[in-house]
C-alpha positions in Angstrom: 102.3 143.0 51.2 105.1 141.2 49.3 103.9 138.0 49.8 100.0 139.0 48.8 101.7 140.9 45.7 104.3 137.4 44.9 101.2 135.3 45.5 98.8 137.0 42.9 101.7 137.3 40.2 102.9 133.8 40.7 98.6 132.5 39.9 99.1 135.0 36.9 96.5 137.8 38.1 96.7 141.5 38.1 97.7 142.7 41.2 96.1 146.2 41.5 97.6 148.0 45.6 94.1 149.4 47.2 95.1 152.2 49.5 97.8 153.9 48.3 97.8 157.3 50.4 101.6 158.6 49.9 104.4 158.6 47.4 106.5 156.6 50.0 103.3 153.8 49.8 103.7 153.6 46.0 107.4 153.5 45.4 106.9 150.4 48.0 104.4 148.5 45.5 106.1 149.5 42.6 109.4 148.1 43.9 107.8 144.9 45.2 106.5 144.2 41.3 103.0 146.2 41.4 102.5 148.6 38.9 98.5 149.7 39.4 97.0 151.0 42.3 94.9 153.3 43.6 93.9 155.7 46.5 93.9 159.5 47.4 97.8 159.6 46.2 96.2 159.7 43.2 92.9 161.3 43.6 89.7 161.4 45.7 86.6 159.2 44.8 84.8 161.6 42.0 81.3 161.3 40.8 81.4 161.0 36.7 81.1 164.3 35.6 84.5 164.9 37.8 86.1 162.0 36.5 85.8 163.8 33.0 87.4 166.9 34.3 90.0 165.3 35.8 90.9 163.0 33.3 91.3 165.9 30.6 93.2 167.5 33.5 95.9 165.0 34.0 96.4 164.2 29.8 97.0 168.0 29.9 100.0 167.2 32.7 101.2 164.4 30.3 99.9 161.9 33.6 99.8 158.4 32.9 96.1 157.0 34.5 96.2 153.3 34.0 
C-alpha cells in the first residue's frame, strides 16, 4: 500500500484508501501520507435519503466527512 499511495502522490493525484474496515486500517493510511478514504469504518453504503440523515448526524458530532 505505501508504494501505490507514494506512486499516486509522486504523479500529483488524490489518493483516496478504498476499504478501510478498522481504526488500525486508517491510522496505517494516514501515516503512510493518505488522508481520504472510505469503507464501513466510516459508514455503510446508504441510499440518498440516508445519506441526509447521516450527514446532519455526524455535523451534530462535530465529524469531519471529507
Amino acid at each position: 500500500m505505501r508504494a501505490i499511495i507514494q506512486l499516486g502522490k509522486s504523479l500529483g493525484m488524490q489518493v483516496i484508501a478504498e476499504g478501510v474496515e478498522t481504526a488500525e486500517q486508517e491510522a496505517y493510511v494516514i501515516t503512510e501520507g493518505c488522508n481520504e478514504g472510505q469503507g464501513y469504518h466510516y459508514s455503510k453504503p446508504l441510499q440518498a435519503r440516508e445519506l441526509v440523515a447521516y450527514l446532519k448526524q455526524t455535523e451534530r458530532n462535530n465529524a469531519v466527512i471529507l
